[in-house]
C-alpha positions in Angstrom: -41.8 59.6 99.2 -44.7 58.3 97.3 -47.8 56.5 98.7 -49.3 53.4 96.8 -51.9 56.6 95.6 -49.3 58.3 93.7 -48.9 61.0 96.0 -46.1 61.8 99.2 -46.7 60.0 102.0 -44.5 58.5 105.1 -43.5 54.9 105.0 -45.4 52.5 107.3 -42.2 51.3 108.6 -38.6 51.0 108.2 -38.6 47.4 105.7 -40.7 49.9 103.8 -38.7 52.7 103.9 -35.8 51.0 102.9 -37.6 49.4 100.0 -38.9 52.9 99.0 -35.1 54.1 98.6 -33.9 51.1 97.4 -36.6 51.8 94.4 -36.0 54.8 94.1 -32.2 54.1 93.9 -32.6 51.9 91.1 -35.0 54.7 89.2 -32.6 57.2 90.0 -29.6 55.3 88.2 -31.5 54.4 85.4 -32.2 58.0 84.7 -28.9 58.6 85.4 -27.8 56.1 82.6 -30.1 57.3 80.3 -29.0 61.0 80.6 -25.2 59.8 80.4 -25.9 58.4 77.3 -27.6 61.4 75.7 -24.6 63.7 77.0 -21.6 60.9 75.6 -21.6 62.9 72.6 -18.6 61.3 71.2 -19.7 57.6 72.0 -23.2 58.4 70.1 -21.1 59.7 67.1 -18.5 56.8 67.5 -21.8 54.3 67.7 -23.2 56.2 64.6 -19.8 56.2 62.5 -19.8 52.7 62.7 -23.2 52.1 62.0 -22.5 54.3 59.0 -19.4 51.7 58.3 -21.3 48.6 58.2 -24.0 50.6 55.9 -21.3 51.3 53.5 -20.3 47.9 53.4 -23.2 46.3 52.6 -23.8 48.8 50.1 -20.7 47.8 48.7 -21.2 44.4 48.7 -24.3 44.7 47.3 -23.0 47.5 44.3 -20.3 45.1 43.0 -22.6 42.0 43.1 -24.5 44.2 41.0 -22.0 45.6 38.7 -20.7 41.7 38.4 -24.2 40.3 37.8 -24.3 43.2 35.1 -21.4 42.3 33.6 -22.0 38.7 33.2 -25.3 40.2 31.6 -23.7 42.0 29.2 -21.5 39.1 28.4 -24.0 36.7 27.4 -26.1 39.0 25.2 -22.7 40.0 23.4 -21.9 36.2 23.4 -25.2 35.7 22.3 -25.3 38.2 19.6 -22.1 37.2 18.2 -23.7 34.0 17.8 -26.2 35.2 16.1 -24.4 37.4 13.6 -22.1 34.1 12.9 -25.0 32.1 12.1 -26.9 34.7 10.2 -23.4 35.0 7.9 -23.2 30.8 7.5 -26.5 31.0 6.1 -26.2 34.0 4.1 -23.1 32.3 3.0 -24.4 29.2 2.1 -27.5 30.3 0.0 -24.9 32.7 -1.8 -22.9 29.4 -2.2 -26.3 27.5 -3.8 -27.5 30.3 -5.8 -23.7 30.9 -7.5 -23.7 26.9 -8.2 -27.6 27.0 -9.2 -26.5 30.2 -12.1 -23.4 28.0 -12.9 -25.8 24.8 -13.6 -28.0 27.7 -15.5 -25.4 28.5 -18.0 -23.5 25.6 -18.4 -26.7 23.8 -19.1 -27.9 27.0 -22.0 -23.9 26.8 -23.4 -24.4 23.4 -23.7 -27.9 23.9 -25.8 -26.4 26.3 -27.5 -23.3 24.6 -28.5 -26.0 21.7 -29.8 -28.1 24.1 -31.7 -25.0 25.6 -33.3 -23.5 22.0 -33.9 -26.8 20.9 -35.8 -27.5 24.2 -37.7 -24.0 24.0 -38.9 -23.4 22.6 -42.6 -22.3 18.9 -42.4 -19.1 19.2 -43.4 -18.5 22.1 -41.0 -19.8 19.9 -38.3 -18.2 16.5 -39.7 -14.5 18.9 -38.5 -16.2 20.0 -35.3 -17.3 16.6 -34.1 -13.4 15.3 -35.3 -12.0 18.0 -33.3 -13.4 17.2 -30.2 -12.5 13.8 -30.7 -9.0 14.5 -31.3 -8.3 18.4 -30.7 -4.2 18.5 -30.7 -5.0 18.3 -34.5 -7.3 21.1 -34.6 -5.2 23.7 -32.3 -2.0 22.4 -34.3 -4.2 23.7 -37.6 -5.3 27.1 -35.6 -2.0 27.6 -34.6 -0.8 27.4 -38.2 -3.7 29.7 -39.9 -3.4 32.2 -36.9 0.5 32.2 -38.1 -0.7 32.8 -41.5 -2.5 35.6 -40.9 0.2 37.2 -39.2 2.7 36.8 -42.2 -0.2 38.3 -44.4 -0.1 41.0 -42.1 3.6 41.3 -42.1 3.7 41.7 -45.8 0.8 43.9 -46.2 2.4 46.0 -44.1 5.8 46.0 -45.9 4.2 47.0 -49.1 2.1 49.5 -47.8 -1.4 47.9 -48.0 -3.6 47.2 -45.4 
């Protein structure tokens, strides 16, 4: 037995004694407990295995919140970028759209100062029939029709005799 020094002494009486054991009782199974517990080798790996499964399982979790959160990431920039190519292709479309009316404009507006410049060079008479044609063309195609046939019956009979 141990003395309140540390060291082995009697007890002073038998309250103490019995106090002494009953301490040492108590040490004695906790030691006992502890030593149990180190030699359950299949409880510490059963504790460990499922310590190990709830790991994993977290991990899990965690990985496909992940993966999801990437995916929705990669969903809104391709959402985004589709976007973007749409709206870059409107616009390209539309200044396509107002440089072809723009070059339309262009040479609709030189025929037509051309056409005026032709119409006031021309000889008066020559432009006297141009001005009446306009006015009235089912006249004028009627007449082109007939000197275009014309010159197909020259050509017919040039042909038969052998000149060109």
């Amino acid at each position: 037995m141990t003395d309140k020094s540390g060291g082995m002494g009697g007890a002073k009486g038998p309250d103490e004694l019995r106090r002494q054991i009953q301490r040492t009782r108590k040490e004695l199974g906790v030691t006992v407990e502890e030593l149990a517990a180190k030699a359950d080798v299949k409880g510490r790996a059963m504790a460990r295995a499922a310590d190990l499964r709830d790991r994993a399982g977290a991990l899990t979790v965690q990985l496909r919140s992940t993966a999801a959160q990437a995916g929705h990431t990669a969903q809104d920039r391709a959402f985004r970028a589709g976007h973007t190519v749409q709206d870059r292709a409107t616009r390209a479309g539309h200044t396509l759209q107002i440089r072809a009316t723009r070059a339309g404009h262009t040479v609709q507006h030189r025929a037509g100062r051309a056409g005026q410049s032709v119409e006031y060079k021309a000889p008066r008479p020559v432009r006297t029939v141009v001005q009446a044609g306009l006015r009235h063309p089912r006249p004028v195609l009627m007449a082109g029709a007939a000197a275009v046939g014309a010159m197909l019956v020259v050509q017919a009979v040039r042909r038969r005799s052998g000149r060109r």
